[in-house]
C-alpha positions in Angstrom: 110.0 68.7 112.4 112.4 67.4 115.7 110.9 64.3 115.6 112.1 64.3 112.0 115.5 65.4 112.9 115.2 63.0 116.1 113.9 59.5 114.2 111.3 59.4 116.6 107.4 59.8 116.5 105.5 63.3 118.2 104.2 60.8 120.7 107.7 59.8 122.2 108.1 63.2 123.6 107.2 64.5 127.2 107.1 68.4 127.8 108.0 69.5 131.0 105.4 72.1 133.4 107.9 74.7 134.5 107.0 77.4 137.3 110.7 78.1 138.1 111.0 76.0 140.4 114.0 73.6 141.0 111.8 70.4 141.1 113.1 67.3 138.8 111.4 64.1 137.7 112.4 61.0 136.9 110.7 60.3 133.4 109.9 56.8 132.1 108.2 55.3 129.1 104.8 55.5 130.6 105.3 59.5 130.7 105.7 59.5 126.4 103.0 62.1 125.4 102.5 63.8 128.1 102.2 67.4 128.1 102.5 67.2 123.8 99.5 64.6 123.3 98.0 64.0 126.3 97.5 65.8 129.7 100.2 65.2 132.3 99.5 63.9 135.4 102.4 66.3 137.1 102.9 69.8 138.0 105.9 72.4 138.9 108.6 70.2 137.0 111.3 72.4 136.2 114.0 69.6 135.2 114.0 65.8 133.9 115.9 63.0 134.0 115.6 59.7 132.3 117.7 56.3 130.9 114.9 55.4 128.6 116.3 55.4 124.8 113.7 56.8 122.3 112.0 58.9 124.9 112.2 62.3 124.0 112.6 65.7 126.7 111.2 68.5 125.9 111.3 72.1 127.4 110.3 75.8 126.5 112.7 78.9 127.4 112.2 82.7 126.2 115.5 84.1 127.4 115.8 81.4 130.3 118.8 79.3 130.3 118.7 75.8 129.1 120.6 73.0 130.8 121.6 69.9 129.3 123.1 66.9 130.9 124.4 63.4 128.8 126.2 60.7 131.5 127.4 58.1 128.4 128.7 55.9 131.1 125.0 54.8 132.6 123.9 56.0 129.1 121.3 58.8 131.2 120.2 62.2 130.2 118.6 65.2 131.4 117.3 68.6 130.8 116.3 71.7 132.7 114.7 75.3 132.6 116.8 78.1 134.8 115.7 81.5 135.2 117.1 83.4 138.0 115.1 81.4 140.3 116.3 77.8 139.5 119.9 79.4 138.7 119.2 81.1 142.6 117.8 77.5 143.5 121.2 75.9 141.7 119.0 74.1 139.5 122.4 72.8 137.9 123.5 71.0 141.0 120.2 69.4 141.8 119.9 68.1 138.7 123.8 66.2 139.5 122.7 64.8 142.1 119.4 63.2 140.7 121.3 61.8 138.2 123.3 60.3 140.8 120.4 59.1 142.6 118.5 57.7 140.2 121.3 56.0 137.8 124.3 56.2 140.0 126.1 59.1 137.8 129.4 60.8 139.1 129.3 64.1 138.0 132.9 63.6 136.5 131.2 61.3 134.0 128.4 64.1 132.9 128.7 66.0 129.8 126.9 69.6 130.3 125.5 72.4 128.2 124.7 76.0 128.4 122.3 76.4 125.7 121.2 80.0 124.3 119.4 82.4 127.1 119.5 86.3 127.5 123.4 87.4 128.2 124.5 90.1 131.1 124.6 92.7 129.1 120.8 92.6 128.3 119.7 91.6 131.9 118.9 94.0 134.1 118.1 92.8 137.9 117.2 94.5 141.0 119.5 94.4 144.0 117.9 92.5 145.6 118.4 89.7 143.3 121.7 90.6 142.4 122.6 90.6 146.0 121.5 87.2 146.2 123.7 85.8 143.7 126.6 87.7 144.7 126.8 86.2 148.0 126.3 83.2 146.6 128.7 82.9 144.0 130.9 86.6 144.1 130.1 90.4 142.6 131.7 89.1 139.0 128.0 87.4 138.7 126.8 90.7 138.7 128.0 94.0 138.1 126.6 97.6 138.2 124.4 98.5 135.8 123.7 101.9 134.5 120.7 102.8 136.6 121.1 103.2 140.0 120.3 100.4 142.3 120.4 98.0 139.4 122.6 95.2 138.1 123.4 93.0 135.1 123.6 89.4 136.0 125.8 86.9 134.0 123.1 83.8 134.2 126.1 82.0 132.4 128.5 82.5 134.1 126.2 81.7 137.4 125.1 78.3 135.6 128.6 77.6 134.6 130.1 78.0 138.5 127.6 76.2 140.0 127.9 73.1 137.2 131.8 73.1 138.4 130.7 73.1 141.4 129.3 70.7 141.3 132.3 68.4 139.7 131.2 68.9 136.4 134.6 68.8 134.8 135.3 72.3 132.8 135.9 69.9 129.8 132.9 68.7 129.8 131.3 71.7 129.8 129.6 73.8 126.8 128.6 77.4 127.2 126.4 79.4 124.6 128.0 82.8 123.2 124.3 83.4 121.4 122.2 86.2 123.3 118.6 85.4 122.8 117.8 89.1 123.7 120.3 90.2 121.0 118.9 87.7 118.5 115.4 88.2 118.5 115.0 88.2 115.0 115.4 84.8 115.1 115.3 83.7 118.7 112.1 84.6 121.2 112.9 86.8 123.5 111.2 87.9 126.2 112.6 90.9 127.5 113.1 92.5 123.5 109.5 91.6 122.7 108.0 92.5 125.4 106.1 89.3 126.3 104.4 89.0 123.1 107.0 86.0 121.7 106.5 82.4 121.3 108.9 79.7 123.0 112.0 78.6 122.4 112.4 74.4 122.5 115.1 72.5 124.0 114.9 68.5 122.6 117.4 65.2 124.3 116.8 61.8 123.6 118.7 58.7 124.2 119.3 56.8 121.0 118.3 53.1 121.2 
């Protein structure tokens, strides 16, 4: 069906492996397939890059935050998975700068998306991870929650800081309002299923 939607075929697309990790790759045309018809030959790859029109991203969230970057200038894209880890790991800013190195994009030149994830009021953190965003990025990233020793952390708000951060220009910038945790009638969602959900899908391409 996104093929369909796309113009492409199932075999221009390339699924990413993600262990939360902040690790990007640089996708080319040999890597069509991979991980949707044929095995991948890579591992712990969290976030992609690529300027290779009709090759197709794809990734797989349940409440994580999708990223999605489009420079139209060196006509590049990319696309990454951020739980609390990569959002800790500033999986935003890393994937800046690989576009930068590897098709010499200028972050004021990037077009970026928040795309639907859990929101603060439906995730609850322990301290310890709340205490490492907060020094990070400030307490407004997250706030007491209603059991002791426990927080609610904005990952959109944390995304969207560190994106400005790093000189993504708040123009060019696109954050979800849709909870998937509130929406999980029609959206998977980890936390209000559970664990026993399916996967979101996050799609980019680069049109020929």
């Amino acid at each position: 069906r996104i093929a369909r939607v796309l113009g492409c075929g199932v075999g221009d697309m390339a699924a990413s492996h993600q262990t939360h990790t902040t690790n990007i790759r640089w996708m080319t045309a040999c890597d069509k397939g991979k991980g949707i018809l044929r095995e991948r030959d890579y591992q712990d790859v969290d976030g992609m890059v690529t300027d290779v029109p009709g090759l197709v991203l794809a990734t797989f969230y349940a409440d994580c935050v999708p990223l999605y970057f489009v420079d139209p200038v060196h006509r590049a894209i990319g696309l990454a998975h951020s739980g609390w880890r990569g959002t800790a790991g500033r999986m935003g800013e890393r994937m800046v700068e690989a576009m930068g190195q590897q098709f010499g994009s200028r972050p004021e030149e990037i077009y970026a998306a928040i795309g639907p994830s859990i929101c603060r009021d439906c995730y609850e953190v322990s301290e310890d991870v709340a205490e490492q965003f907060r020094e990070m990025l400030g307490s407004q990233v997250a706030v007491p929650g209603a059991k002791a020793g426990k927080y609610q952390l904005d990952l959109w708000l944390a995304n969207a800081w560190i994106l400005r951060q790093a000189g993504i220009l708040p123009e060019h910038l696109a954050v979800t309002d849709i909870c998937t945790c509130h929406n999980s009638e029609y959206l998977f969602s980890h936390r209000a299923s559970g664990g026993r959900r399916g996967s979101l899908g996050a799609f980019l391409m680069l049109k020929a």
